[in-house]
C-alpha positions in Angstrom: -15.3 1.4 17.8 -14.4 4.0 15.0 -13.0 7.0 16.6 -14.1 10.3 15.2 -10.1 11.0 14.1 -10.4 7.6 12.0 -13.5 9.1 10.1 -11.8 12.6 9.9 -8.8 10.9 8.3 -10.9 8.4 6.1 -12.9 11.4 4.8 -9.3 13.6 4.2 -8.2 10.7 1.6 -11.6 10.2 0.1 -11.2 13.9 -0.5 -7.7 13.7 -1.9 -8.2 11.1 -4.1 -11.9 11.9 -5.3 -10.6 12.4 -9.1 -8.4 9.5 -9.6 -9.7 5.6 -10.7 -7.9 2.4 -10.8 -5.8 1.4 -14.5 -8.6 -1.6 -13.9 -10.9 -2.0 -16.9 -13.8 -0.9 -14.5 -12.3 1.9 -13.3 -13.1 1.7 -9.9 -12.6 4.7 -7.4 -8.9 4.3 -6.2 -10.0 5.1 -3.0 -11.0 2.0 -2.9 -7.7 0.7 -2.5 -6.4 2.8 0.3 -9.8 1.2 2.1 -8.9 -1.9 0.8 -5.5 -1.8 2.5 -6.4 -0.7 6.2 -9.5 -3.0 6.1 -7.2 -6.4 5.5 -4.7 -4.9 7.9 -8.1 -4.5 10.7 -10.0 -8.0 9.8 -6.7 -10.3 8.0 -3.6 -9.2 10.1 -5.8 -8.5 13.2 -4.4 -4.6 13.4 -5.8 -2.4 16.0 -3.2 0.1 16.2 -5.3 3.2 15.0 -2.5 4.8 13.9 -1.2 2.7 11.5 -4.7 1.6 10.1 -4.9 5.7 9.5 -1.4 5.6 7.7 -2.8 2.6 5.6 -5.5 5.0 4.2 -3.4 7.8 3.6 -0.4 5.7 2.2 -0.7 7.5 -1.1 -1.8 11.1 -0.8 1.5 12.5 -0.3 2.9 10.4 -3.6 -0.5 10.8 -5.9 -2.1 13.8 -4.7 -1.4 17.8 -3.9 -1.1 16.4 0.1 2.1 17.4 1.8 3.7 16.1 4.6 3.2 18.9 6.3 -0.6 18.9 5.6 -0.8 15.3 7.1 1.5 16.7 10.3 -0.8 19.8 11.0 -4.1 17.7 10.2 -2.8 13.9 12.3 0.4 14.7 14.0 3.9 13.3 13.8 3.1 9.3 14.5 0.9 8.8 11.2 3.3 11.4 9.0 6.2 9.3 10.0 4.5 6.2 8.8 2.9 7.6 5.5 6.5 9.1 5.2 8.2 5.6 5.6 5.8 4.1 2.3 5.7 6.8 0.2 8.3 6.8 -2.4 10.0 9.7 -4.1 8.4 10.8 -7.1 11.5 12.9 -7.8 12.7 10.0 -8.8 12.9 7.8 -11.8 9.9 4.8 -11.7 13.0 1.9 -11.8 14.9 4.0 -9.1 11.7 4.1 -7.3 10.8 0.5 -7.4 14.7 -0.4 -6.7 14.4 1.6 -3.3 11.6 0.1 -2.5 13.5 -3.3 -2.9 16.4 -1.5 -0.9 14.7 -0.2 1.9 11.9 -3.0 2.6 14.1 -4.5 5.7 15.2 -1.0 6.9 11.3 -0.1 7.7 9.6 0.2 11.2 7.5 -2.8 12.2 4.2 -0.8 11.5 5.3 0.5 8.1 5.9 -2.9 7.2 2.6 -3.8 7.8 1.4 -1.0 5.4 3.5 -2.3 2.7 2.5 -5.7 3.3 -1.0 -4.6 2.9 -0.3 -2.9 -0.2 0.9 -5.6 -2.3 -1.5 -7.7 -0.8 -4.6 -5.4 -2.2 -2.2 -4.6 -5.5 -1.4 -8.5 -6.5 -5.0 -9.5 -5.4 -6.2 -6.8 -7.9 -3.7 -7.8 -10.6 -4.7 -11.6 -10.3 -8.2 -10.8 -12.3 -7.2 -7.9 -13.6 -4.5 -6.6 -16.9 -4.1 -2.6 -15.8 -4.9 -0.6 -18.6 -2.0 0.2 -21.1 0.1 -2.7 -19.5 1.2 -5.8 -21.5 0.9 -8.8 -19.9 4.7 -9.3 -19.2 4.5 -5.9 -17.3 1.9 -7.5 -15.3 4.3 -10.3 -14.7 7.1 -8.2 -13.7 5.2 -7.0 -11.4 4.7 -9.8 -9.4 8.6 -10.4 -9.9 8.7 -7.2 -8.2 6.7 -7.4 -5.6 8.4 -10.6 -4.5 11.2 -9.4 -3.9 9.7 -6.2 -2.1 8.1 -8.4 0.2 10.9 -11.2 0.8 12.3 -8.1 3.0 9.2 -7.4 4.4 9.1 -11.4 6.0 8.8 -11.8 10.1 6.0 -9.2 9.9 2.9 -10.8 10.0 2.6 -14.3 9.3 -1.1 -14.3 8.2 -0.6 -11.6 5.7 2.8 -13.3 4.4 0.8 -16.7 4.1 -1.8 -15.2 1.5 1.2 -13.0 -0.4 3.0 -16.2 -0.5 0.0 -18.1 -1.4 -0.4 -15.5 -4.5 3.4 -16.3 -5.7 3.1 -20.3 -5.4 -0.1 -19.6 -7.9 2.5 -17.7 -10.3 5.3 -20.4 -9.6 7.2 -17.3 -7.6 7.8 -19.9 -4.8 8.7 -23.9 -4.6 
């Protein structure tokens, strides 16, 4: 059963994000993927912590958006800011810095924020399997899933059903033996 603060927070990010499209050539609404991401972490990974399925759709409104943490704190309290806090990286920062940390800090994450991230990469390599962003070569696309590798190789002893299908992704790149 959906509760009424799941909608409330659903609706918030459809809000946030309302401008913005995917860099796919279809330009779908990015909401889509903060959707995409709590709805494999409910029906894939078998999530029912409400909480962290609310942090999976806001996982990018603080980084993407005008959202602060301390609009997500006033509107969904301290558990969900902590979590969207956890995944959201520091636009302050240079993009290779950025991606570096994310390398970094991977293993230093709670449980649930690993799920998130997880879930991310899941939704973001799944995309970039049939898709070339627009504006990216397609070695960037490649590096990407170099990337993402290793973000997730610190993510492992998470959840086994979401590792299986990242790791299914990387053996079809010849990432893994």
């Amino acid at each position: 059963m959906t509760s009424a603060r799941f909608m409330k927070c659903l609706q918030y990010a459809a809000q946030q994000h309302r401008n913005q499209r995917r860099k796919d050539p279809q330009e779908t609404p990015y909401i889509n993927h903060p959707i995409n991401v709590s709805t494999i972490l409910a029906t894939e990974a078998g999530i029912d912590d409400e909480a962290v399925l609310m942090a999976a759709l806001l996982h990018d409104v603080v980084e993407d958006t005008d959202a602060t943490f301390a609009d997500l704190e006033q509107l969904f309290g301290d558990d969900i800011t902590g979590l969207v806090r956890e995944v959201t990286d520091d636009k302050s920062l240079e993009k290779m810095e950025r991606k570096r940390l994310q390398i970094v800090n991977a293993p230093k994450a709670s449980r649930r924020a690993k799920l998130i991230k997880l879930a991310d990469k899941l939704d973001n390599l799944r995309d970039l399997q049939v898709n070339t962003p627009t504006g990216w070569t397609e070695e960037r696309r490649e590096a990407y899933f170099v990337w993402a590798q290793r973000v997730v190789d610190g993510l492992r002893g998470t959840n086994a059903a979401l590792e299986e299908q990242l790791d299914q992704i990387f053996r079809q790149r010849q990432l893994l033996d």
